[in-house]
N, C-alpha and C positions, 0 to 999 in steps of 0.2 A: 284675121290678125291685123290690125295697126301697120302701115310701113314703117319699117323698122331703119330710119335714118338717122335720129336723133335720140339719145338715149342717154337720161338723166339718173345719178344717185341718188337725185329726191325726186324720184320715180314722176317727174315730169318731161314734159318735149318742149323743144323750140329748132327752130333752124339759126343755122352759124355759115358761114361761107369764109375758107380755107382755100389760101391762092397757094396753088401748088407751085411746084419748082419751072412748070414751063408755063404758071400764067393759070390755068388752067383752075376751074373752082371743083374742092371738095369739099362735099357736106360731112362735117365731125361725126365720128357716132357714138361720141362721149362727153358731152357737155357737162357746164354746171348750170345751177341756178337754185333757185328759192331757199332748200332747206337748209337750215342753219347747220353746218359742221364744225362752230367752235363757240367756247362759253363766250366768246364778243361776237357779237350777230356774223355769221360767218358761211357762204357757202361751198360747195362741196359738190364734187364729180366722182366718177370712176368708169373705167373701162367698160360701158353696155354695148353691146353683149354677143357675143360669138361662138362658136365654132364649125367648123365644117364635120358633120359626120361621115369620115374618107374612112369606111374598116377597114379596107384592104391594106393589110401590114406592108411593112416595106421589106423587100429582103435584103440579106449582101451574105455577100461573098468576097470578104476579106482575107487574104491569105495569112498565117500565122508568122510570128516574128517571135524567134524564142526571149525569154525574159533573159534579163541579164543583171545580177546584183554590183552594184557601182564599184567601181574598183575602190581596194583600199591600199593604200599608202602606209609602208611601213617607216620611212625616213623619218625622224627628230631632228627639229621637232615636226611636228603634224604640218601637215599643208592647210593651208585652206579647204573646205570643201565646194563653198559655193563663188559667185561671178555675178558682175551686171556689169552691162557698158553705162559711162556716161558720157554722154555727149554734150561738148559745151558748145551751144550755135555759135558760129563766128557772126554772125549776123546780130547778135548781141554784143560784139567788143568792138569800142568805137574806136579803136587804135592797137598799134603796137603795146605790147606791154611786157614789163618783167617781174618775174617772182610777185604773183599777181594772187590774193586770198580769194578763191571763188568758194561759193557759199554751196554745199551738195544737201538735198532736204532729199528722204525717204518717209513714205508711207505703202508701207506695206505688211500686212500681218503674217506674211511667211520670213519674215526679218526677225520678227522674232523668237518665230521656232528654230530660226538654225543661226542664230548667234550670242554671245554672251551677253549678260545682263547687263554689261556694263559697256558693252560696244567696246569694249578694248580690241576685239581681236578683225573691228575692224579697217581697213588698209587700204590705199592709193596705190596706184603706179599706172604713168605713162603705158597707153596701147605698145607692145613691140619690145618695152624697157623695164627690165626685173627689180629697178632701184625706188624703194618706197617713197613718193610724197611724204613733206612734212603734213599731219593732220592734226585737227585740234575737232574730238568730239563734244561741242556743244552742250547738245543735251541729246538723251534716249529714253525712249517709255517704250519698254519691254512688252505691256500690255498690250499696247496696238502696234507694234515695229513703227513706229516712227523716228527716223533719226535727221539731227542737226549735224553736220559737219564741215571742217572750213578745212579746205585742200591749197596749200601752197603751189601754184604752177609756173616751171619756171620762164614760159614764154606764150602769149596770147597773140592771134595774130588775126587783125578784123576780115572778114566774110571768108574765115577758115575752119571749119567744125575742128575744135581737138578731143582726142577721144582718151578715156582714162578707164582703167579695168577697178572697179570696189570689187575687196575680195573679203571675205568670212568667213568663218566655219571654226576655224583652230579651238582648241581648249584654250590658249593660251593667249595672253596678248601677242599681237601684232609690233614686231619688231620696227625699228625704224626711228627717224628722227625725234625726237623732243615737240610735243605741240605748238610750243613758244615758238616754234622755227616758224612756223607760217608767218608770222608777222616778222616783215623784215625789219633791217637794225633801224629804218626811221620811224620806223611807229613806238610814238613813246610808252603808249595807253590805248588798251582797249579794250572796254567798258560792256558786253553782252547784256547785263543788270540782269539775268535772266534767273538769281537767284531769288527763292521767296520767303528766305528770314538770312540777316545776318549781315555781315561787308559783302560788297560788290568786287570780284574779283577780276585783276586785272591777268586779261590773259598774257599778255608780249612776256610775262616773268619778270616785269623789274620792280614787282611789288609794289605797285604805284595805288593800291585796291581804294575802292573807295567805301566811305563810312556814314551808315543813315544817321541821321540829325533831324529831329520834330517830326512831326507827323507823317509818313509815306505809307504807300501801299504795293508793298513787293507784291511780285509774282501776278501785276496786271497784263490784261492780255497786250502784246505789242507787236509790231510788225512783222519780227522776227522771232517766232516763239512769244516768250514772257517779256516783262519790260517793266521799269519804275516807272511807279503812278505815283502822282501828287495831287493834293487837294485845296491847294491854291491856300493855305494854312499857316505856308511857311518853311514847311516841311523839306529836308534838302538831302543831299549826301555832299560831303567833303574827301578830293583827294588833297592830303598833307603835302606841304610842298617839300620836294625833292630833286636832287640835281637833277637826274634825268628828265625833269620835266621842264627845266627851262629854255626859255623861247628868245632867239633873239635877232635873228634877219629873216627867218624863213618859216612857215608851218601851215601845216591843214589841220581845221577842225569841223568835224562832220557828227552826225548822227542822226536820227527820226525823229523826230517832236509830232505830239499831237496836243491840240486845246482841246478842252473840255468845255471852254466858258469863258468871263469874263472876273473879274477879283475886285476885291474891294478896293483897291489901291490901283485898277485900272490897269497894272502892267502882269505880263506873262514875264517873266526870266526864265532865260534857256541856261546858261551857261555865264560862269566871267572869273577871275581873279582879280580882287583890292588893287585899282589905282593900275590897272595892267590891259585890261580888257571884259569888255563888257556886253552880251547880247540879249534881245530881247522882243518881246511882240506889244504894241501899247495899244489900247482903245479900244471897243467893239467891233473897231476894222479890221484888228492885226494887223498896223503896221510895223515893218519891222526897221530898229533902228540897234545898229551895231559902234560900240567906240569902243577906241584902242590909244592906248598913252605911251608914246616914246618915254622911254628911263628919265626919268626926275622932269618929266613934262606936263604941260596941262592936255584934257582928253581933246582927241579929235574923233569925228562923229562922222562916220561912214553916211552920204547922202541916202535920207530915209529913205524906205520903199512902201508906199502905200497901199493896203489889200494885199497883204502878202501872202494871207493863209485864210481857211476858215475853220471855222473848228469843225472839229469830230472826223476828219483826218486826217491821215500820215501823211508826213513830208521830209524829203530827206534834204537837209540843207548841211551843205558844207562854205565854208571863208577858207579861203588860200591867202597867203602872205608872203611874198617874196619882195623884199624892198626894193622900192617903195610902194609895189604895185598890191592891190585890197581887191580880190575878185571875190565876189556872193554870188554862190549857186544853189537851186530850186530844184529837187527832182532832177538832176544832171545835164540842167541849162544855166548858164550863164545869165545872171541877171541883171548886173552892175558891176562896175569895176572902176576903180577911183585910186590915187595914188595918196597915203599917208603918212606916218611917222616913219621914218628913216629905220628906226630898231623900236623893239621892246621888251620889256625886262619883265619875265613871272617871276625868276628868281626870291627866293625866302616867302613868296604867296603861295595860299591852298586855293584851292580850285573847285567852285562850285558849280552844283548840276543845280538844277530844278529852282534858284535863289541865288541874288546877287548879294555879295556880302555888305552887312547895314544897310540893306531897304528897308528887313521886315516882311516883306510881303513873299510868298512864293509862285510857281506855277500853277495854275489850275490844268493840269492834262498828264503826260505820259512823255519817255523819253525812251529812247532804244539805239542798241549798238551806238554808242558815243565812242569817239578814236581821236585820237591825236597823235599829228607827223611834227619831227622837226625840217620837215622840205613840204615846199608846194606842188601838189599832185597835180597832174596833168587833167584837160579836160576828158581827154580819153580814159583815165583813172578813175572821177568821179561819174563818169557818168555811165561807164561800165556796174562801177559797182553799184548805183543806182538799179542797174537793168536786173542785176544778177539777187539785191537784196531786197526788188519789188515784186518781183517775179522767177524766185528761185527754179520751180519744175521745169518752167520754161528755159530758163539759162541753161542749166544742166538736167537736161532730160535723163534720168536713170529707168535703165532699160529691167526689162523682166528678169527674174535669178535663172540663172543656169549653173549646172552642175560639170565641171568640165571634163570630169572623170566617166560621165556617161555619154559613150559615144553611140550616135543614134544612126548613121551612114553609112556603114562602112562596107568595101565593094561585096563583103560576105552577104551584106544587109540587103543589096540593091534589089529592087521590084519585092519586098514583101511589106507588110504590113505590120499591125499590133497579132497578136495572138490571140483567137476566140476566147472568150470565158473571165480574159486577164485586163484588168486597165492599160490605161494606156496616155503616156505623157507626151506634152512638146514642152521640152522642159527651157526653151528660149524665152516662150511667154508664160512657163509658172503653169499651164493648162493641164489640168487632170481630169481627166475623162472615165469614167468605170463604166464596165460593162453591164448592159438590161440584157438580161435573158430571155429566149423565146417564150412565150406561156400563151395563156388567154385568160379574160377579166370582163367584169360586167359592166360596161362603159352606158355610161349614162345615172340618171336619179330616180329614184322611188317617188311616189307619191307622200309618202311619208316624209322625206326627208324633205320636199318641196315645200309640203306643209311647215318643217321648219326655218327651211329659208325664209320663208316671208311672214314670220313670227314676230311679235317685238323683238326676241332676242338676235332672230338672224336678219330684220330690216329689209329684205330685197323686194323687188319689184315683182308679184306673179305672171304679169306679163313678158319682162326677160327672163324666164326661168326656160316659156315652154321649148327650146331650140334646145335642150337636152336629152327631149322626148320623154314617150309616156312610161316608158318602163327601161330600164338597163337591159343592154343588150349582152351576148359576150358576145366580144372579139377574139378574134385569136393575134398574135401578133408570131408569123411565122418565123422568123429569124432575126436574132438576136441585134444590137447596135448597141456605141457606146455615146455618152451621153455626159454634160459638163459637170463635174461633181458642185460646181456653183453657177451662177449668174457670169456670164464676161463681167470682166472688171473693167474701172477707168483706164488703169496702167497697161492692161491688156489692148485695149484700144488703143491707147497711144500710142504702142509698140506697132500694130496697124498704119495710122495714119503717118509717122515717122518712116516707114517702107513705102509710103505708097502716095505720102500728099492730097489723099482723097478728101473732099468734100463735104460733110452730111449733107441732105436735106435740109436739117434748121439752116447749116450757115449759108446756105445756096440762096434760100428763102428772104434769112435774112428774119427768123422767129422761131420760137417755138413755143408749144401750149406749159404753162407753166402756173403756179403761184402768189399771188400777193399775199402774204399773212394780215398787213397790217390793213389794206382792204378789205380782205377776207374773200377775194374772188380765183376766178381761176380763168387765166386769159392769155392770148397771143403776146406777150413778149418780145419787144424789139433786143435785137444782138443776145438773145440766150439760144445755147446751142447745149451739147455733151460737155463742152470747158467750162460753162457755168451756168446747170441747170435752175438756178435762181432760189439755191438750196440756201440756209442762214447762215451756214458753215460754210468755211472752205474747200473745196474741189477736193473730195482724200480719193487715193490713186484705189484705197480696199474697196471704196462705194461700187455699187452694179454700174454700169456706164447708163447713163439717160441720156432721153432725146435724142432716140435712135429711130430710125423708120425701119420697115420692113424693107424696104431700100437698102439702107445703109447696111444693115447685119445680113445681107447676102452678099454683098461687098465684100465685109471679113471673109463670109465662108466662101468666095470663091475664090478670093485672095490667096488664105491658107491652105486650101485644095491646090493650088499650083504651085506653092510653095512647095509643099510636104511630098509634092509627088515628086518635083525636081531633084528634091535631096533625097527620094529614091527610101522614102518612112509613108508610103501610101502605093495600095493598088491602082491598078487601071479601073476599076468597076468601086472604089472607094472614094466616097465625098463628103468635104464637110457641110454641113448645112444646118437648117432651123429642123428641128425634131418634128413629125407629124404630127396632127390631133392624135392619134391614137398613142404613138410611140410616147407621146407626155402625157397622158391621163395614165398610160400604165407605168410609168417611171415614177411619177408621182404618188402612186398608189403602193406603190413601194413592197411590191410582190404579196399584197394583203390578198387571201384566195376570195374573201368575201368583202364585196362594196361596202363603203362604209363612209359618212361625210368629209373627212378628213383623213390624208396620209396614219396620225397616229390613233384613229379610232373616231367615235362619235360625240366627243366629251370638247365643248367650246372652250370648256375653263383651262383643259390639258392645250392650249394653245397659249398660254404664259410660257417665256422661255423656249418657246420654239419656233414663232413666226414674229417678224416684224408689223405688224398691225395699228391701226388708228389708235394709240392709247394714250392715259392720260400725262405722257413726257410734254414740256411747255415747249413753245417755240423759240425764247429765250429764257433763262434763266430771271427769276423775280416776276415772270409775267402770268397772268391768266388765259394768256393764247391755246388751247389745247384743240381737240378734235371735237365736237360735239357728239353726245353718246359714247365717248371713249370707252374701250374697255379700263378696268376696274387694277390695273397695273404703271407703270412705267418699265419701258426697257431702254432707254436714255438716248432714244431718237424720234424724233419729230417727223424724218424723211425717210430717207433710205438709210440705213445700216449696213455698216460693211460686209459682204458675203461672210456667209460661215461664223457670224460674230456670236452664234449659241452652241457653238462644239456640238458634240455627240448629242445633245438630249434635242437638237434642233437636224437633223439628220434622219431621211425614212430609211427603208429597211434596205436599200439600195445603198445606204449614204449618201445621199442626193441633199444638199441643203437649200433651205429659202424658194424649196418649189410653191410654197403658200406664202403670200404676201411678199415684201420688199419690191419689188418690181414686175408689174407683168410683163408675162417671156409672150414677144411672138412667134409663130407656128408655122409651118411651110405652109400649110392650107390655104387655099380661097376660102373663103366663108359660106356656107351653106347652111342653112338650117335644115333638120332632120326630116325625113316626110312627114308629110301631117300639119306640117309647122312652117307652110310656105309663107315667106313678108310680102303680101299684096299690095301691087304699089308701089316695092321696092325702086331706086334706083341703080339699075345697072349700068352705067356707062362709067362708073368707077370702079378699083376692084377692091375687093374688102381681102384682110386677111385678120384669119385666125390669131386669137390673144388666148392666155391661159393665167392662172395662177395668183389673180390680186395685186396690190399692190397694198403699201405703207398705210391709205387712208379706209382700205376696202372696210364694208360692213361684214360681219361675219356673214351673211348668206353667199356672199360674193367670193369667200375664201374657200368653197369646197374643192374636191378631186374633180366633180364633175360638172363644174360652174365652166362657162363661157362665153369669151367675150371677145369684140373687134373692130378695129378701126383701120383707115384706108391706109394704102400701104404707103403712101407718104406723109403719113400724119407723124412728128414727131414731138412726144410730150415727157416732160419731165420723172411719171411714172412707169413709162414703157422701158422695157432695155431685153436681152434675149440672153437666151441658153443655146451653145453648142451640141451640136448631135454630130457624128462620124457613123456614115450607116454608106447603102450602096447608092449609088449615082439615083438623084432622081431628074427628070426630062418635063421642060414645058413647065415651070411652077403655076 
């Protein structure tokens, strides 16, 4: 047989050289190259090919922890049922501040089984302090739990974490102050735009709402959430002028702007009022030039700033004005500062977005969270909110849901474990674990079935097939273990590295294997790591975590091993860890007593709707980017898909989701090939470990129960990520 170092999903070889974390070189053993994987000439990799044949089950000897059904609460109204911390880094608040609006984003799909559809019921409060934050819900999609929410706090204090408890669960709304209260009494206006037909409403409550006029395009995507989009046509919204919106020794005005391009008439308009004030971006350079008119004055013209911006994207610019003094900030720097007109008057003027009144001409680009103060905010203010509106998860990191009513400790509790037979939760990070029962199953593949993998229809290579062996064996798997009912998640991860400040791999490295669509290659990547596997979408907290090493995800499990045992919810002889080859082919198999190519049978087409697989979803929306040979579906991901995103019909008989495709889970194993099927040649001076289960782009031969694959254990790629096992101590991985 071939040595088996390099291993292509268009079934060719090359060598790669991979600078490990200490310098040191590792040969990949999952490359791309040649075959095209998308209808624009494209190529394509996948995990070849692995596993160790380790039969020997693992056993444990977990001691039993009776089950206990969550307390319920009889007071009225209803408590909350569920909890997450957030944490807002002090190392993101560039000063003091007061009654400060920090911006709290959720994604997570257990948000939205246990709270109302309309996010009423849920609530704020200080760590230690029972009294409700003012909150103002945004927006929420029920479908994915994602939520927007802006939290009044009433003091920020820089390189101090403050810590706030979000709470859910109730039938009922969520008591507490008025949304409007977030914005204190100097915000006149403020502008989300985040709705997609109708007036733009102004949250602060002084009905300040604004009104589309000509051509716009609500509900474009924008910074924060949605955002008005304009087509440089003309197109504008009008707020009606109103006392409370006039301006006359002091004010900020902020919001996001992006260009699109350039306009017939040469100018971008962000914002202005008639004969009051005026801003704007001119030229193919974007420079940016701002005036502002003392009462019954001629204009004075803020010294230009040339190269201000470029298009296509966000930038958050706010103008402070406090007389005399005219500061322009960038992304929450200081850019210029020039003293002007003494006072100015908006009085009896309407106030436009996206078009200065009597140009004619409008915006070509996008605008988002637009606000107006009658005081100049600080540069700690602006550039705070910068930090928190460019990078909300990061500002406020919300931690996994916990139930508070279930106590997992208690000295009754101390030295036992889950209960044989029963699942078993850490409900800090959301992790639900169900029990595999002992059995035995016929591990490995038929010749027949071989013959389908390397068929047109299932595409694989004959040559990585043979490490399967020539016939299925049974195993037995002597004692039971329980096992991740999904993939780790992003947010699960980050509740890790938030405990522990650890490292990956990629960011040690300083890469990771990844992606280009628009090349259509698949390559080391400078600065992508798990925070931004170089996905098209944003980082969602439900995705499998990527760009993880075999490294890294023994890190969590020994992490949470000393965790779980401290708090006295784990045996002596109990650990968390990577599931063995054995313990995952029969988890996977999902207690079927007879092999079969797949968890729910032998039928290719019955994998719509149940696995995440190469199909034909675009990579952006309007584009012809897709998989090449895609299957003959969409399920409205290009990459990863958020764990569990097919309920029940995507679940084997275990309830085990996403063991086939989305990301391949690595395995405690070294990598060995079965007898018979030694790689001559091989290189040992690295260690290889065991992969399972495909990932997003696999071919279907690649998708079976008993397919196997592997790469060295500091290799970290974009399609790798792992599954939790809880089984007995293993020694010497």
């Amino acid at each position: 047989m071939p040595p088996n170092l390099e291993r292509a999903r268009d079934w060719q070889r090359t060598s790669n050289a991979e600078a490990g974390p200490q310098g040191g070189l590792l040969r990949h053993a999952s490359l791309d190259l040649a075959r095209s994987c998308f209808d624009v000439q494209s190529s394509a990799f996948d995990v070849r090919r692995s596993l160790s044949w380790v039969a020997g089950a693992v056993g444990l000897l977990l001691l039993a922890l009776p089950s206990q059904a969550p307390a319920q609460g009889n007071a009225r109204p209803v408590a909350p049922r569920y909890e997450r911390t957030v944490t807002i880094q002090g190392a993101q608040v560039a000063g003091p501040l007061k009654d400060f609006p920090v911006l709290v984003t959720v994604s997570d799909p257990t948000l939205s089984r246990h709270c109302r559809n309309d996010a009423a019921d849920v609530a704020f409060r200080r760590a230690g302090d029972d009294t409700a934050l003012p909150r103002e819900i945004e927006a929420f999609d029920p479908s994915r739990g994602e939520l927007r929410a802006w939290v009044r706090i009433p003091a920020l204090e820089p390189q101090q974490d403050a810590e706030l408890l979000m709470s859910y669960g109730a039938p009922e709304p969520a008591p507490g102050p008025s949304p409007r209260e977030v914005w204190d009494a100097q915000h006149l206006l403020v502008l989300h735009l985040n709705e997609d037909s109708g007036a733009f409403r102004d949250a602060t409550g002084r009905q300040n709402d604004a009104t589309p006029a000509g051509s716009i395009k609500p509900g474009d995507k924008g910074k924060v959430g949605l955002a008005l989009g304009l087509d440089g046509n003309g197109g504008h919204v009008v707020v009606k002028s109103a006392a409370s919106l006039m301006l006359t020794e002091a004010y900020t005005i902020s919001g996001w702007f992006r260009l699109n391009g350039k306009t017939e008439s040469g100018e971008n308009p962000f914002f202005g009022c008639d004969k009051a004030l005026a801003a704007r971006c001119v030229g193919t350079t974007c420079d940016f030039d701002f005036r502002q008119w003392p009462a019954g004055g001629a204009a004075w013209e803020f010294p230009a700033q040339k190269s201000f911006m470029t298009w296509f994207s966000w930038y958050h610019i706010a103008i402070t004005f406090q007389r005399p003094r005219l500061t322009l900030y960038r992304n929450g720097e200081i850019v210029a500062s020039a003293d002007g007109p003494d006072t100015i008057a908006t009085a009896g003027r309407d106030l436009w977005l996206g078009a200065l009144e009597g140009s004619g001409g409008g915006l070509n680009g996008a605008i988002d969270e637009f606000t107006v103060s009658d005081t100049a905010r600080s540069l700690a203010w602006i550039r705070t909110s910068y930090n928190n509106q460019n990078a909300p998860a990061t500002f406020a990191a919300v931690g996994p849901e916990r139930d508070p009513a279930a106590k997992r400790a208690t000295d009754s509790q101390k030295g036992r474990g889950p209960s044989l037979g029963k699942p078993w939760d850490v409900p800090e990070l959301n992790l639900h674990l169900i029990w595999i029962p002992a059995g035995a199953f016929p591990m490995g593949s038929t010749q027949r079935e071989r013959d389908w993998a390397v068929s047109l229809q299932g595409k694989a290579n004959p040559e990585l097939l043979k490490d399967e062996g020539e016939k299925p064996r049974l195993t037995p798997v002597n004692t039971g273990f329980w096992l991740g009912q999904t993939e780790v998640t992003v947010l699960q991860w980050r509740y890790f590295i938030d405990a522990t400040r650890y490292k990956t791999d990629a960011e040690t490295r300083g890469n990771a294997r990844c992606h280009r669509p628009i090349r259509a290659v698949w390559e080391w990547i400078p600065d992508k790591n798990w925070r931004d596997p170089h996905f098209q979408d944003t980082q969602r907290e439900d995705f499998p975590v990527s760009c993880i090493s075999w490294n890294d995800a023994n890190a969590f499990c020994d992490w949470l091993t000393q965790r779980e045992r401290a708090a006295g919810c784990l045996p002596n002889k109990g650990q968390y860890r990577l599931p063995t080859e054995v313990e995952w082919e029969f988890a996977c198999r999902g207690g079927a007593k007879k092999g079969s190519l797949f968890w729910w049978g032998d039928s290719w087409a019955d994998a719509q709707g149940r696995a995440n697989v190469a199909d034909q979803h675009p990579f952006k929306p309007d584009t012809r980017i897709r998989w090449a040979d895609a299957q003959p579906w969409d399920d409205g991901w290009f990459y990863v898909a958020p764990v569990d995103s097919y309920g029940p019909k995507g679940r084997n008989g275990f309830g085990l989701s996403d063991m086939l495709g989305n990301a391949w889970e690595w395995c405690y194993d070294v990598y060995t090939p079965p007898p018979g099927a030694a790689e001559e040649g091989a290189d040992t001076t690295l260690t290889r470990r065991a992969l399972r289960g495909g990932s997003f782009c696999s071919d279907p031969g690649y998708l079976r129960c008993a397919d196997r694959g592997w790469l060295f254990e500091a290799s970290a790629t974009c399609y790798t990520g792992f599954r939790l096992c809880l089984g007995v101590t293993i020694n010497n991985p």
